[in-house]
C-alpha positions in Angstrom: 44.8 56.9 3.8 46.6 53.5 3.0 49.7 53.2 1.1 50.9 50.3 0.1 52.8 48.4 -2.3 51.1 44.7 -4.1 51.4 43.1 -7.5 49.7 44.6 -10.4 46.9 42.4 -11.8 45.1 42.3 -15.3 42.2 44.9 -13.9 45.3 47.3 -12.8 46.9 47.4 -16.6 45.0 50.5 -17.8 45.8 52.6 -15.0 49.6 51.3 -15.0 49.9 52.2 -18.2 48.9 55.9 -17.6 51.1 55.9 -14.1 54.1 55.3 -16.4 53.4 57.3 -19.5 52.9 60.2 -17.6 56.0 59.6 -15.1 58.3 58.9 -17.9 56.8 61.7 -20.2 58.7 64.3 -17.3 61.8 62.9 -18.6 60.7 63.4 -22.0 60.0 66.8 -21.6 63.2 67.5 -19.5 65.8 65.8 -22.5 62.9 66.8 -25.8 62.0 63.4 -26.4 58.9 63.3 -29.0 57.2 60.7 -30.6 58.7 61.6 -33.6 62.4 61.6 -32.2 62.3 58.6 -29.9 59.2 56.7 -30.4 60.7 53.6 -28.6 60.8 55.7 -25.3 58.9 54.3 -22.6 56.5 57.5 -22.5 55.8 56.7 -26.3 56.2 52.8 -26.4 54.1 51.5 -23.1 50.6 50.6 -23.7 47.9 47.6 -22.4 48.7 45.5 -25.3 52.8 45.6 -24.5 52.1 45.5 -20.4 50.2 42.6 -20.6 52.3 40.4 -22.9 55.1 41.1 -20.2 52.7 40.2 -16.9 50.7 37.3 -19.0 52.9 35.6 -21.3 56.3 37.0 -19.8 55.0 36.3 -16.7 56.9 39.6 -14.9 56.8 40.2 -11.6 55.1 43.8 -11.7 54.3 46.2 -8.3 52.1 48.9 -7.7 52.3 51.5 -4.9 48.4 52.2 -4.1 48.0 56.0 -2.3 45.1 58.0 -1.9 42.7 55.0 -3.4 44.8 55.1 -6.5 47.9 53.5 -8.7 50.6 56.4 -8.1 53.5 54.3 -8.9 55.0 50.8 -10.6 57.9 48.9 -11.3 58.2 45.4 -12.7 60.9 42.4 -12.8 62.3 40.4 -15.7 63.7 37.8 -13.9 66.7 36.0 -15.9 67.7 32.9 -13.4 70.5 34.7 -11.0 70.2 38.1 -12.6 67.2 40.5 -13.0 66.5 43.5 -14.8 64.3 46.2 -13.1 61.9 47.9 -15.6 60.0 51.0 -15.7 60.0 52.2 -11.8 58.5 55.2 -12.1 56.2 57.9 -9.7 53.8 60.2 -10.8 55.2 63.8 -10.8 53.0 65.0 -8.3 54.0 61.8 -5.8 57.8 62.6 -6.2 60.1 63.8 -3.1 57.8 61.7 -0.7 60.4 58.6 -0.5 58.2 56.3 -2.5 60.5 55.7 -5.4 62.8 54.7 -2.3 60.7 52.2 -1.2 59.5 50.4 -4.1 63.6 50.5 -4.8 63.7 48.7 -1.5 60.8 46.7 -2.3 62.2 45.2 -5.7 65.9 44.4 -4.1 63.7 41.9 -1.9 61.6 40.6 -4.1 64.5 39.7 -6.4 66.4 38.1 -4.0 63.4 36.0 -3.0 63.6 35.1 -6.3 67.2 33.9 -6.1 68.6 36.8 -8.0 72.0 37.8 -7.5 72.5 40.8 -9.4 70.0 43.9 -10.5 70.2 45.7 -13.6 68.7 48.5 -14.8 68.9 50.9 -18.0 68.6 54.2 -17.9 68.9 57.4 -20.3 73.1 58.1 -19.4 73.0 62.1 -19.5 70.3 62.3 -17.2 72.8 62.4 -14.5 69.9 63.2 -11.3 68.4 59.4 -11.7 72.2 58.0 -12.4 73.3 59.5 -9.0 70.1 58.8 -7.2 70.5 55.3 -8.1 74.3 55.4 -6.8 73.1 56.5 -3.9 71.4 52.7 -3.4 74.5 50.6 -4.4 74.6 50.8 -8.7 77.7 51.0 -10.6 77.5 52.8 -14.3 78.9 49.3 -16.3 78.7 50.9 -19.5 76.3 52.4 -22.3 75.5 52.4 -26.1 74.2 54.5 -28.9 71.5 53.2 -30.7 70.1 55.0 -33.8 66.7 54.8 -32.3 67.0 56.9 -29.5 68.4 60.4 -29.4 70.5 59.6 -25.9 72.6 57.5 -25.3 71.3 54.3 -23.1 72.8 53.5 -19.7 73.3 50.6 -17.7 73.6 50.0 -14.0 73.9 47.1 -11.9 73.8 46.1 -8.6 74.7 42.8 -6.0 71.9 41.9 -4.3 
């Protein structure tokens, strides 16, 4: 069957919203993130309302990867004139190790250069060191990270030249 990646349009916002509730809920599970304890965590905080204020109002670049006839992954853009933050790039569980989160990486670097973005930024939960080396792997530097009183991690931040 096709895969393929495309922009995510009003019709696709339910199903986003379950692709990354239940990618980021692994995470959740992994570091004992609940409701309770970080309620501001993507797996918690995403839903229709919040995902289309960013795509309609916003007006975020936002991706899907289409496999077997369905939504299996998503990322989005908030584009800030020469910078860009990428949000929320996420695969379902049972999609992982198949080089898709790869190629949707890939797939924003371009897009945001297209753009006329200079540099990427992403944020990312610091002691879950996996994701922080996987995105060395494509080119991110660690440029720092802060303690909020909302989340029981600490918050990361990467960047990356385009």
């Amino acid at each position: 069957m096709d895969k393929y990646i495309q922009e995510v349009t009003q019709n696709d916002i339910h199903e986003c919203v379950d692709v990354i509730k239940k990618s980021f809920m692994t995470v959740a599970d992994e570091f004992g993130f609940t409701k309770d304890n970080a309620p501001r965590f993507t797996a918690f905080a995403t839903n229709e309302e919040r995902l289309c204020y960013h795509l309609n109002v916003e007006k975020r670049p936002m991706y899907k990867y289409i496999e077997d006839g369905r939504i299996t992954a998503y990322y989005s853009l908030l584009i800030k004139g020469e910078e860009c933050e990428l949000n929320n790039l996420c695969v379902l569980p049972e999609y992982r190790h198949r080089g898709i989160g790869k190629k949707l990486l890939e797939d924003s670097f371009r897009r945001a250069k297209i753009a006329g973005c200079s540099v990427m930024r992403i944020g990312i939960v610091e002691e879950n060191t996996v994701l922080k080396e996987w995105y060395e792997r494509f080119g991110f530097i660690h440029s720092g990270c802060e303690k909020y009183d909302f989340f029981p991690f600490t918050c990361g931040y990467m960047e990356r030249k385009l």
